[in-house]
NUBA-981574 format. One record per residue (C-alpha): z, y, x. Coordinates in nm, 4 decimals, m for minus. Layout:
! residues N
> up / north / east
> Z / Y / X;
...
! end
This chain:
! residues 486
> up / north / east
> 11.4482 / 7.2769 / 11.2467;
> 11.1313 / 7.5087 / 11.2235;
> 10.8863 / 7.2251 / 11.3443;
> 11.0522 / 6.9585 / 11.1446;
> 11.0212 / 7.2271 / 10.8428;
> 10.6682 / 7.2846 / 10.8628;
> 10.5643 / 6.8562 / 10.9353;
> 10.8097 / 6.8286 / 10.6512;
> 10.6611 / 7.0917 / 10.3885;
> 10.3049 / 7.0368 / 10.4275;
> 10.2484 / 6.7886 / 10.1813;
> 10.3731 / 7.0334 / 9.9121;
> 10.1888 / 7.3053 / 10.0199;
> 9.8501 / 7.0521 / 9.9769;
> 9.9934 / 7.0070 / 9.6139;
> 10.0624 / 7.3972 / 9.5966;
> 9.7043 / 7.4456 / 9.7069;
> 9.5275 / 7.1662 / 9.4674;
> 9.6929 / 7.3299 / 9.1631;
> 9.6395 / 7.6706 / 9.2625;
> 9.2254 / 7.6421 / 9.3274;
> 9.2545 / 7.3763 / 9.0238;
> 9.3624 / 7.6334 / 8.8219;
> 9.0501 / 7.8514 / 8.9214;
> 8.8157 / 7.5894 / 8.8655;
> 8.9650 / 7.4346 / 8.5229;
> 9.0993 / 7.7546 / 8.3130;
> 8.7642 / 7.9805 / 8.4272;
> 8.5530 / 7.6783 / 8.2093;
> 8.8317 / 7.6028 / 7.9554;
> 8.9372 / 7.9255 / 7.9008;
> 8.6308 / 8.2534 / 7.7825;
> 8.6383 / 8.5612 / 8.0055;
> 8.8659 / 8.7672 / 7.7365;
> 9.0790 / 8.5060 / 7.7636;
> 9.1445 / 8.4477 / 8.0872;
> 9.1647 / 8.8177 / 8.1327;
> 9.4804 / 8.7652 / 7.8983;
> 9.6530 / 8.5197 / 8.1031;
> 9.6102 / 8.7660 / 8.4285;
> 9.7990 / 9.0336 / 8.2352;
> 10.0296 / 8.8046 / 8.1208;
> 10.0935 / 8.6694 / 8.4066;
> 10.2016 / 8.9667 / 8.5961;
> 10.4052 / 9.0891 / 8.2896;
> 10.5685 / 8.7449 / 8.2996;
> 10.6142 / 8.7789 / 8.6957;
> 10.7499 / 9.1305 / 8.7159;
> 11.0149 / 9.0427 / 8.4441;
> 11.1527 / 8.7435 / 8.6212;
> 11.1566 / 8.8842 / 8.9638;
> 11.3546 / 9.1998 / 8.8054;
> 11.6137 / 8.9635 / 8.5905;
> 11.6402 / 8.6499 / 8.8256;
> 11.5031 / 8.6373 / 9.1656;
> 11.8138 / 8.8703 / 9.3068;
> 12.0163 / 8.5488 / 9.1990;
> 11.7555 / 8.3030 / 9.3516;
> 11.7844 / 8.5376 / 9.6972;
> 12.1696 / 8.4766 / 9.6801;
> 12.1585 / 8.0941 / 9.7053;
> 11.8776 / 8.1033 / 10.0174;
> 12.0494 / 8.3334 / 10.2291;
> 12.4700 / 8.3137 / 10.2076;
> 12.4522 / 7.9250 / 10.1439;
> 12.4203 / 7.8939 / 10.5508;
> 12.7039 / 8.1595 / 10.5973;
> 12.9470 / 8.0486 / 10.3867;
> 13.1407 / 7.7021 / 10.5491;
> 13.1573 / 7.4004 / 10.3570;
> 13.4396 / 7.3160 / 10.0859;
> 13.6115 / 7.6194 / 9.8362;
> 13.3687 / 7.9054 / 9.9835;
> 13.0579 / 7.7389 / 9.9341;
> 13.1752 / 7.6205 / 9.6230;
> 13.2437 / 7.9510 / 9.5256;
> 12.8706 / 8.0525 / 9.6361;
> 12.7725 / 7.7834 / 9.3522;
> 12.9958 / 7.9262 / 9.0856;
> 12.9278 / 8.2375 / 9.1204;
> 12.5512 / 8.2254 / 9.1491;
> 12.5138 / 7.9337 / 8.8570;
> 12.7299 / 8.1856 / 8.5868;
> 12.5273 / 8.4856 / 8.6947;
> 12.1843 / 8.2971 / 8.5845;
> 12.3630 / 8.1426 / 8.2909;
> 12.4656 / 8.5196 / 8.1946;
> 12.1067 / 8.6355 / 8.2756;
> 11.9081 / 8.3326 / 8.1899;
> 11.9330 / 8.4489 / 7.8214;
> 11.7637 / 8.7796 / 7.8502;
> 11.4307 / 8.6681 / 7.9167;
> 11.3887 / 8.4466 / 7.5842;
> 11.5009 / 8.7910 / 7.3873;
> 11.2804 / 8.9588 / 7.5457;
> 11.0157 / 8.6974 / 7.4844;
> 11.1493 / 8.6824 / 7.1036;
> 11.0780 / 9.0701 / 7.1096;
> 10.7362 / 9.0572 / 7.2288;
> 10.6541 / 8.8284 / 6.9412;
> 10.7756 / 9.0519 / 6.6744;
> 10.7076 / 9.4291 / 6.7726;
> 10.4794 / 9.4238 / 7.0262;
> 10.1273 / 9.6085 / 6.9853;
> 9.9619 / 9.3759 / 7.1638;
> 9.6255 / 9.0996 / 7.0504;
> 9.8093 / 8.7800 / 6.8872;
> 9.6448 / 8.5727 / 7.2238;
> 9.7757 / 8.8105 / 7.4538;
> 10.1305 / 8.8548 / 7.2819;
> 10.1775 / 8.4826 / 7.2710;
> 10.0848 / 8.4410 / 7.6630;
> 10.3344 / 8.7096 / 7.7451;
> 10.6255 / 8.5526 / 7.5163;
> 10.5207 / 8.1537 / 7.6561;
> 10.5214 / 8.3264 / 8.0190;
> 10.8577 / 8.4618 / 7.9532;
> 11.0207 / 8.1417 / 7.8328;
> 10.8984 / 7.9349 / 8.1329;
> 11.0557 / 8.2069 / 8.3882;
> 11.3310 / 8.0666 / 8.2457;
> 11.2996 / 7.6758 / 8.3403;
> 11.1771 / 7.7824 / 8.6605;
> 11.3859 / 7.9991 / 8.7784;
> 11.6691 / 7.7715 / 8.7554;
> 11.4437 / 7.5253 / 8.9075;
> 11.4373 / 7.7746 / 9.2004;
> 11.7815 / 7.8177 / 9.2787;
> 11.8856 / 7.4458 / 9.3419;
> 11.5255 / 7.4115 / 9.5190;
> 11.6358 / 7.7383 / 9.7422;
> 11.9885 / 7.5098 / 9.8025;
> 11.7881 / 7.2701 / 9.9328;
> 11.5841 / 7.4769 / 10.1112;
> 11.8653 / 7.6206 / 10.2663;
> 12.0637 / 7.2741 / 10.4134;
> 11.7327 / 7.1111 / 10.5355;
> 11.7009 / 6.8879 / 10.2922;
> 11.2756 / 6.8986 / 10.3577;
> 11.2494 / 6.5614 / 10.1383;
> 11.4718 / 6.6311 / 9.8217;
> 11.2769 / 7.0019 / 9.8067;
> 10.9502 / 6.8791 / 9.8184;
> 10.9367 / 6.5733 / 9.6176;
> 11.0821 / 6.7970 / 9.2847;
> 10.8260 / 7.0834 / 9.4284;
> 10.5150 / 6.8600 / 9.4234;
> 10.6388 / 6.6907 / 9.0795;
> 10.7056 / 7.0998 / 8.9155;
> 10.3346 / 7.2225 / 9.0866;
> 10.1509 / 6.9279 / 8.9959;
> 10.2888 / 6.8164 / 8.6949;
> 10.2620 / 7.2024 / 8.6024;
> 9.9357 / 7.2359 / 8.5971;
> 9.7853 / 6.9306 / 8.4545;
> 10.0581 / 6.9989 / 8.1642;
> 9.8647 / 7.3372 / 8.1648;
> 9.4897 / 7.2003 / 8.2038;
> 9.5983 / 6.9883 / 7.9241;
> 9.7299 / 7.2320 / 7.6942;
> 9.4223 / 7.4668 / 7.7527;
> 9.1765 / 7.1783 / 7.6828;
> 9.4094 / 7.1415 / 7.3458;
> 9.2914 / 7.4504 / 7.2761;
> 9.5919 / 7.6721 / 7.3751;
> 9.4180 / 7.9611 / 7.4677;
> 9.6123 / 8.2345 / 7.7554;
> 9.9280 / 8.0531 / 7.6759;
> 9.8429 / 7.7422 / 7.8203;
> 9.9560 / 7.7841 / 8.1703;
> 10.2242 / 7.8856 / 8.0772;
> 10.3727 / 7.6333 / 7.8560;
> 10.2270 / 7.3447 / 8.1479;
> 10.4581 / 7.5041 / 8.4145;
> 10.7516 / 7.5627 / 8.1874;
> 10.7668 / 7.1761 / 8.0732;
> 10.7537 / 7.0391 / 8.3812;
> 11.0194 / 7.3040 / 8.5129;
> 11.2402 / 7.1619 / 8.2442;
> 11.1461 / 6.8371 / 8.3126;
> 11.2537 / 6.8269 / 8.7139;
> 11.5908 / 6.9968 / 8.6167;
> 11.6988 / 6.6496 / 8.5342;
> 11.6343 / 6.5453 / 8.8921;
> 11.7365 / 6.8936 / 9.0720;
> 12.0812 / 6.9690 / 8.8661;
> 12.3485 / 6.6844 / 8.9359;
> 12.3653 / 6.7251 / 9.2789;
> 12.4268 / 7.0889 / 9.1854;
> 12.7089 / 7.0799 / 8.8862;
> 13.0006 / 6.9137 / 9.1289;
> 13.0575 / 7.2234 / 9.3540;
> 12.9672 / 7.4383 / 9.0790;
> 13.2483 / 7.3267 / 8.8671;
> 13.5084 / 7.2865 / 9.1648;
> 13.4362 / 7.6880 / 9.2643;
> 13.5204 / 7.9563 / 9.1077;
> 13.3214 / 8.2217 / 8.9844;
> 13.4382 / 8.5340 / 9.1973;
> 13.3482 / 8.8722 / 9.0962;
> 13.3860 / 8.9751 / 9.5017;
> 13.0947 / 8.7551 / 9.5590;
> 12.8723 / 8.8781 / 9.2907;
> 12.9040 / 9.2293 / 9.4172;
> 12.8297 / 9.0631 / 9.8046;
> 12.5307 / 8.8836 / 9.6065;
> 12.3648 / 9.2200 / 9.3849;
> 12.3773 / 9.4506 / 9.6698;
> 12.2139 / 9.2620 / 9.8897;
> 11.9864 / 9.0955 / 9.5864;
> 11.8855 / 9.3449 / 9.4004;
> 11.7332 / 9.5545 / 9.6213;
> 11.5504 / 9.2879 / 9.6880;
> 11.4218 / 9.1977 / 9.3639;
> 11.3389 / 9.5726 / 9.3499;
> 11.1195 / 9.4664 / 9.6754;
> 10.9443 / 9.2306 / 9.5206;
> 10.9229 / 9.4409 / 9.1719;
> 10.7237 / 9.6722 / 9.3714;
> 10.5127 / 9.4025 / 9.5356;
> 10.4556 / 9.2734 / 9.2574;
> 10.3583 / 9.5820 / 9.0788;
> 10.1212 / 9.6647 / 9.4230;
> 9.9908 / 9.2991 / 9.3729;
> 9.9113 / 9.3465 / 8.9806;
> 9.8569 / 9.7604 / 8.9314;
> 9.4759 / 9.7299 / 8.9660;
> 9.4601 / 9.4626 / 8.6583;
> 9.6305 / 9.7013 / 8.4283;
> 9.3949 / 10.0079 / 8.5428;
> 9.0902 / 9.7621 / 8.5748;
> 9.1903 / 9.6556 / 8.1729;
> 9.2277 / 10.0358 / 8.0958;
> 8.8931 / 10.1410 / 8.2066;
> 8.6536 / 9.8015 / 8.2199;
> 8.8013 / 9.5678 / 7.9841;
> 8.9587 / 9.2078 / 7.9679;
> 8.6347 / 9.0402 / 8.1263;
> 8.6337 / 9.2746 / 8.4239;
> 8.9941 / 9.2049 / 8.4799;
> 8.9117 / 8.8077 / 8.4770;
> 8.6333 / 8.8099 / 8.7262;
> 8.9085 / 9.0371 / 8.9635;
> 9.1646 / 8.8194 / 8.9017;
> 8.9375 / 8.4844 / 8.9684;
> 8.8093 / 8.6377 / 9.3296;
> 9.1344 / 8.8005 / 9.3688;
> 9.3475 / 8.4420 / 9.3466;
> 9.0565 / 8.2690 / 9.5433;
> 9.1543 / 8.4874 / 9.8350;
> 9.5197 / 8.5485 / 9.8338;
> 9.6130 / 8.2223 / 9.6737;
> 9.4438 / 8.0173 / 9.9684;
> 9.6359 / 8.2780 / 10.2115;
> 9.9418 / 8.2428 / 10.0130;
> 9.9717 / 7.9028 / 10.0419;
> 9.9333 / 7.8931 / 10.4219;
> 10.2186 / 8.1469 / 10.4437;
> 10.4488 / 8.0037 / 10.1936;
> 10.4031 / 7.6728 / 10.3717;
> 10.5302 / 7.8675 / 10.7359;
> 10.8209 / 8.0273 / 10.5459;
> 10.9174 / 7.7593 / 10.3843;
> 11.0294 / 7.6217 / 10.7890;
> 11.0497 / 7.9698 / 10.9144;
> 11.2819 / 8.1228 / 10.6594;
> 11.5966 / 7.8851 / 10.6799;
> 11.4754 / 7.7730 / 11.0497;
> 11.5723 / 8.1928 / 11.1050;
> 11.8249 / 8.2565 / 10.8906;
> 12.0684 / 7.9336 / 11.0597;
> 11.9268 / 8.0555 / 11.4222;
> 12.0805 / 8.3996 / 11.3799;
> 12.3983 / 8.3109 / 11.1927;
> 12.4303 / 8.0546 / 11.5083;
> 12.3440 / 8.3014 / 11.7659;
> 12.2203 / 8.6238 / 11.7069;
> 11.9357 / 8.7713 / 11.8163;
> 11.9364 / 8.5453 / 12.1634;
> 11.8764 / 8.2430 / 11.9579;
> 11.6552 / 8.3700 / 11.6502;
> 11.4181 / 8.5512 / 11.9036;
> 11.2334 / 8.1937 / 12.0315;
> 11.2003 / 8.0838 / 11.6261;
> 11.0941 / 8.4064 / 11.5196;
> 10.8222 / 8.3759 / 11.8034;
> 10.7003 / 7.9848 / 11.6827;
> 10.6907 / 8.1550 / 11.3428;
> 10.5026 / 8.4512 / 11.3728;
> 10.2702 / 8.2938 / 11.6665;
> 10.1736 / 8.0157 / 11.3803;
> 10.1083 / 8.2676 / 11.0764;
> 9.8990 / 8.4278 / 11.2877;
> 9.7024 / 8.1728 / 11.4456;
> 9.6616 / 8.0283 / 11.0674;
> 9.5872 / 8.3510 / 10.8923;
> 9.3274 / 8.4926 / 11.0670;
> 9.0830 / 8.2412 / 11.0562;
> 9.1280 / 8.1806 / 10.6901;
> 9.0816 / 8.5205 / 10.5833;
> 8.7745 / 8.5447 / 10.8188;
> 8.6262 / 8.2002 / 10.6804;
> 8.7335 / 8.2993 / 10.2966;
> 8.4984 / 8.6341 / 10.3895;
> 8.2347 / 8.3977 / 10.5489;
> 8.2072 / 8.1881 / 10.2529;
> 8.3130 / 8.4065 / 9.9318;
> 7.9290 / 8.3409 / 9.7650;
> 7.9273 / 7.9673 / 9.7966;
> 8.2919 / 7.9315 / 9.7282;
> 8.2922 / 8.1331 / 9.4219;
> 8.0073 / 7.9523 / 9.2712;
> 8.2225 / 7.6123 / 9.3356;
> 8.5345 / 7.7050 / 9.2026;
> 8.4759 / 8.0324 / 8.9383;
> 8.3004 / 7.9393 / 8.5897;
> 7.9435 / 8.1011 / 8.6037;
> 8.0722 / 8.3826 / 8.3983;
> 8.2969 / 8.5259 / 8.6644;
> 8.1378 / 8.3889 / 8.9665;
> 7.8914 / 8.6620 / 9.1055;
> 8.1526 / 8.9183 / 9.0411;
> 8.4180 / 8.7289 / 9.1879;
> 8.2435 / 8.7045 / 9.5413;
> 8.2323 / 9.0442 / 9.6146;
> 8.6165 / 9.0658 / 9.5253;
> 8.7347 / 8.8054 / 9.7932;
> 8.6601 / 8.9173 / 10.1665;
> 8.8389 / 9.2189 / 10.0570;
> 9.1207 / 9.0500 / 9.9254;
> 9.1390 / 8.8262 / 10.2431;
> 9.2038 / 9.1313 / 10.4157;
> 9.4754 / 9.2149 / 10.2250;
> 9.6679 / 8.9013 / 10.1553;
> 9.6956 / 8.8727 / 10.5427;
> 9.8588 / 9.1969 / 10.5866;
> 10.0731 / 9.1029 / 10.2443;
> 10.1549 / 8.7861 / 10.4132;
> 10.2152 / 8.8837 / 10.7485;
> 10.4644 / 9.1497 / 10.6044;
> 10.6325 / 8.9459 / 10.3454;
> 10.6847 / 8.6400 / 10.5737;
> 10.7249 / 8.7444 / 10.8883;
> 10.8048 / 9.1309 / 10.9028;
> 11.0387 / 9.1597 / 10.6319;
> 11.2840 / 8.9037 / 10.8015;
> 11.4322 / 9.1974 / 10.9690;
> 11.5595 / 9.3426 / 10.6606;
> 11.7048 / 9.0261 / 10.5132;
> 11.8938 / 8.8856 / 10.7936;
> 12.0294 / 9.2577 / 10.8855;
> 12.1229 / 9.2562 / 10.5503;
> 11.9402 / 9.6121 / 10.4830;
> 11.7168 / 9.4941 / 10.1837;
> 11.7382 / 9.9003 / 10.0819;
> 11.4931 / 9.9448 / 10.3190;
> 11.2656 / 9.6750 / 10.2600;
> 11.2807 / 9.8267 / 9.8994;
> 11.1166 / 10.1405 / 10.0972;
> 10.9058 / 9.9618 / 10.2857;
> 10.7414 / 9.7753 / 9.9721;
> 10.7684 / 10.1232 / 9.7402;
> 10.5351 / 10.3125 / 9.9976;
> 10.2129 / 10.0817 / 9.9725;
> 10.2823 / 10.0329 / 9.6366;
> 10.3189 / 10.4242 / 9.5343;
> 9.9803 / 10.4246 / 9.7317;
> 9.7845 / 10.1577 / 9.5387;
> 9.8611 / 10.3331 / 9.2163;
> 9.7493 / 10.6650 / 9.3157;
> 9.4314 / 10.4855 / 9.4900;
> 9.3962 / 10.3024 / 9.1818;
> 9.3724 / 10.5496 / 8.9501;
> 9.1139 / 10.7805 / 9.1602;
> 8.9014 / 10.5020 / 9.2395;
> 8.8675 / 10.2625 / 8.9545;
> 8.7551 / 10.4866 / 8.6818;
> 8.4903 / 10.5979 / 8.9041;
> 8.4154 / 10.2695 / 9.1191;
> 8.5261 / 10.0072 / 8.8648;
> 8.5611 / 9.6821 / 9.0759;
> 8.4731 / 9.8188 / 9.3741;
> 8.7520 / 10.0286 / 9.3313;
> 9.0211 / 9.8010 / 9.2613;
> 8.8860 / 9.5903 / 9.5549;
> 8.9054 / 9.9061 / 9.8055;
> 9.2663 / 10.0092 / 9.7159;
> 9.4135 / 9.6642 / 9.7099;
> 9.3155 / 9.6427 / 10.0941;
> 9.4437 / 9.9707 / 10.2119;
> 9.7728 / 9.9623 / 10.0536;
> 9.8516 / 9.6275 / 10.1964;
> 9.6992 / 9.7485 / 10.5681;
> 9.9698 / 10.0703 / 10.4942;
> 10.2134 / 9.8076 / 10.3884;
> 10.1804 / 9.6137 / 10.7270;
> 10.2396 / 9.9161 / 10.9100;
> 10.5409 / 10.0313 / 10.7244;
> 10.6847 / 9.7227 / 10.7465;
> 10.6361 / 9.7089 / 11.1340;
> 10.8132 / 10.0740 / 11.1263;
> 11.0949 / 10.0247 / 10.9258;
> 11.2034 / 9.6805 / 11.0565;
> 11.2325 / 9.7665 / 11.4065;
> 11.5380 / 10.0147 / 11.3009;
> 11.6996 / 9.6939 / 11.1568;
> 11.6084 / 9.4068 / 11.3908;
> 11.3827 / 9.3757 / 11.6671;
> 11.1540 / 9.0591 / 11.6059;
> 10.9009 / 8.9740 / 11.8729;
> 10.5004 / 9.0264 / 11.8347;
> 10.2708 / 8.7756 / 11.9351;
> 10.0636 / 8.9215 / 12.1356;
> 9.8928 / 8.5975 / 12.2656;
> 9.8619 / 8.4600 / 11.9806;
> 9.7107 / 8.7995 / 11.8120;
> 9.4581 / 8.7583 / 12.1027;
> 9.3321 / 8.4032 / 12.0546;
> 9.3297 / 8.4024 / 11.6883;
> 9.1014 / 8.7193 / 11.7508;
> 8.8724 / 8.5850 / 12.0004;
> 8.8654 / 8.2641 / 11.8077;
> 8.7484 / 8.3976 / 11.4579;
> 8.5085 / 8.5778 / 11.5941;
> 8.3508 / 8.3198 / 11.7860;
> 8.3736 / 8.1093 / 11.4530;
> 8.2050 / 8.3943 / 11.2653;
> 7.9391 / 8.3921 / 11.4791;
> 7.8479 / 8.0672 / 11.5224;
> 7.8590 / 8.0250 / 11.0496;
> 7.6605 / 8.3173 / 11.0180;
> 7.3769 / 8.1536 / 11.2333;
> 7.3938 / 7.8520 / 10.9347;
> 7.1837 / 7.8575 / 10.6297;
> 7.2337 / 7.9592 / 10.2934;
> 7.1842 / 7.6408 / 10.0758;
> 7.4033 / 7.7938 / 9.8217;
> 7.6876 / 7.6031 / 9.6451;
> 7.8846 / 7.2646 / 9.7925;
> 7.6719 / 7.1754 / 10.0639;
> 7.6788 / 7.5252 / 10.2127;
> 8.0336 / 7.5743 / 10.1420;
> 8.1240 / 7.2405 / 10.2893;
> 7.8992 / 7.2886 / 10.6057;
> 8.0663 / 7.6095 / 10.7024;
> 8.4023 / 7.5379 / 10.6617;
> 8.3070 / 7.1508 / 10.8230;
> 8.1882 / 7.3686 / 11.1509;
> 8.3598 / 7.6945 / 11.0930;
> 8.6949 / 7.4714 / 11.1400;
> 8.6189 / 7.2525 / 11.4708;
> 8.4905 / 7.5657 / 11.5823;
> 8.7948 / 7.7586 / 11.5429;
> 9.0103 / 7.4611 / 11.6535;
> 8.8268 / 7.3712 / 11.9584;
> 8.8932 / 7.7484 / 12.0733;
> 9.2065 / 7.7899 / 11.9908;
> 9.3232 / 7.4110 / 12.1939;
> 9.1698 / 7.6013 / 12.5053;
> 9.3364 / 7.9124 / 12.4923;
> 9.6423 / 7.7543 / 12.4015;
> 9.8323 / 8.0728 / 12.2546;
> 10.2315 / 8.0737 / 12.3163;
> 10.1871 / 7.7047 / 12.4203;
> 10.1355 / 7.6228 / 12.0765;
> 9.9113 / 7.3389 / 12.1484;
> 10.1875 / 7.1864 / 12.3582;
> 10.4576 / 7.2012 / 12.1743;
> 10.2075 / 7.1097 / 11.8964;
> 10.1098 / 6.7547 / 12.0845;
> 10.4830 / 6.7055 / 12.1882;
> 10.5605 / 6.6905 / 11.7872;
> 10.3256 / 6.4716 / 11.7048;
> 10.4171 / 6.1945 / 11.9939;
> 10.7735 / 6.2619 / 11.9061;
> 10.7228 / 6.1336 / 11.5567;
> 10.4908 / 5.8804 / 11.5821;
> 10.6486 / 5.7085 / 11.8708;
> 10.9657 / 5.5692 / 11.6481;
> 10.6813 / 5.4331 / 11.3584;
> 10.4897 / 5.2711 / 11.7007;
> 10.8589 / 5.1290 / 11.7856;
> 10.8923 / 4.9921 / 11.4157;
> 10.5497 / 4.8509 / 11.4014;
> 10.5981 / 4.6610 / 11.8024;
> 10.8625 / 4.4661 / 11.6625;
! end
């Protein structure tokens, strides 16, 4: 399941990663510094209210839809999660409603905020039959509606913005095209929904271990988004747009990479330890973990490598010089984010002890605030830069602590080791290139930088991962070579 998973999901994670450095490169030129310094605010306020309303219900759907057994207790699982976001659904459009009318805030920003509101709406319910589908395998049904809602998102957005939309234009892109998938994600959702019956037992099942969850991810998010608000406090909107351009050229690259893994790993995990316990999750667990980090390292090293050449690429020339120096740290950090969020925190969600993963997240973030607020009005960007990356290196650890008093998941040592030796061989041999500056130096180091890293990593052969790799491959290209014989 975890190899078919991540064959299966890359071609939405391509689409993921198109829109997400599309974004960069379109809304830095269509959009002035101020503004895009609005949309990064927004986005975060937009992000921390739907995690806090919503995601709990989202969490429901991806983890007890393998646990419960098909016919009236699945059906129930619909029920009961579809009238919990139909209760809940509401709340953000108030609060968007309310944002319009009383908040202090400059009309551009107040309008992102509301238009960022209304689209957590679309999407969220977007997310829960995607999470379904997540959850039974279905690799094909998730990512064609995925690819259609990313894509379709953000040249809706691109459009709008070119319009003349200002911050909100993002925002309205992804919530139309939300709305529009619905019609393809909901009617394979509605039968069981209306068979079951909402159960109050469940719901309780569902918050406890949800919410704490959401809190979680309220608190990563607030570690992930902290610095913008200090950065706007004490340096302004444009200072907050160059962070947030090098800060999403770094962590949204990363992101993508580990979203693509969990995407496989997550249900891959979740059916292995419902099937078997710990006996049969531990060699998943181990394909998971060994990938993230043999695909994690090396991008954070190259993003470091090539932060000057990539930023004058993809950033507007505004917010390009600034947002170079913000990316190798940033790389840093996403890497411990990621490794946390999509490997370490497994341990709380399949032991069911999201309370502590609501610790583990609270610590780092507690830590970023207090680092942000010493170093930023002193530092400025440097500052913001410096506490994002130790907070997420404290969050790694703490995660690694906690977890092991829930579940025991293996470390890949091997893998740790090649993907070390590896990047720094590839370091070595890009720093020896030259600086042209621009494209042809960014595509010449990541050209070699790449085959580099590759060629190393097929001769150590970490975990076996190039064998198992090759035995894939054969395995699904020897039924189209079948096909094509006859």
């Amino acid at each position: 399941m975890f190899w078919r998973g991540v064959l299966g999901y890359l071609p939405v994670n391509l689409v993921q990663a198109g829109a997400g450095f599309g974004a960069i490169l379109i809304f830095t030129r269509l959009l002035p510094p101020a503004a895009y310094g609005d949309y990064a605010v927004a986005f975060s306020v937009a992000a921390l209210a739907h995690t806090l309303l919503l995601t709990w219900i989202e969490a429901a759907m991806a983890r007890f839809y393998a646990a419960e057994a098909e016919g009236p207790g699945r059906d129930a699982l619909f029920a009961t999660v579809y009238g919990a976001f139909a209760a809940l659904g509401m709340v953000t459009p108030l609060a968007a409603a309310a944002v319009l009318a009383f908040a202090p805030l400059p009309p551009g920003l107040k309008v992102a905020v509301a238009a960022g509101l209304v689209a957590a709406v679309a999407r969220s319910l977007l997310k829960i039959a995607q999470e379904r589908r997540r959850a039974a395998g279905d690799v094909s049904g998730f990512a064609a509606i995925d690819m259609l809602a990313t894509g379709g998102g953000f040249l809706a957005g691109a459009l709008f913005a070119w319009l003349g939309l200002g911050a909100a234009a993002p925002f309205v892109g992804a919530g139309l095209a939300a709305a529009g998938c619905l019609v393809l994600a909901l009617p394979s959702e509605i039968g069981p929904a209306r068979r079951g019956r909402f159960d109050p037992k469940r719901l309780e099942l569902y918050a406890r271990y949800g919410l704490p969850l959401s809190l979680s991810l309220v608190l990563s998010l607030a570690l992930a988004s902290t610095d913008r608000f200090v950065l706007a406090a004490f340096t302004g909107e444009a200072a907050v747009g160059a962070y947030h351009a090098g800060y999403t050229l770094s962590n949204r690259t990363l992101d993508v990479l580990f979203i693509w893994i969990g995407m496989a790993g997550g249900p891959a995990a979740v059916a292995a330890y419902e099937a078997g316990g710990e006996t049969e999750l531990r060699p998943v667990a181990l394909h998971q973990s060994s990938l993230l980090t043999l695909v994690a390292i090396p991008a954070a090293t190259g993003l470091a490598l090539v932060a000057r050449p990539l930023a004058e690429v993809m950033v507007g020339p505004a917010l390009a010089a600034e947002s170079a120096r913000v990316t190798p740290w940033i790389a840093f950090g996403a890497v411990c984010a990621g490794l946390s969020t999509y490997y370490l925190h497994t341990a709380f969600t399949l032991a069911r002890r999201t309370g502590r993963q609501m610790l583990a997240v609270a610590i780092p973030a507690g830590a970023n605030l207090a680092l942000c607020l010493v170093l930023i009005p002193r530092f400025g960007l440097e500052g913001a830069m410096w506490s994002t990356a130790a907070s997420y290196g404290l969050g790694l650890v703490v995660a690694y602590g906690l977890g092991r008093g829930c579940l025991a998941l293996p470390i890949p040592w091997s893998a740790l080791a090649a993907a070390g030796a590896a990047s720094a061989l590839m370091a070595a041999v890009v720093a020896a290139l030259p600086d042209w500056g621009g494209l042809p130096e960014l595509t010449l180091k990541a050209a070699i930088g790449a085959v580099v890293y590759a060629l190393a990593v097929a001769a150590l052969n970490p975990a076996g991962i190039r064998t198992e790799a090759l035995a894939l491959v054969r395995a699904r290209l020897r039924p189209a070579a079948a096909s094509a014989a006859e």
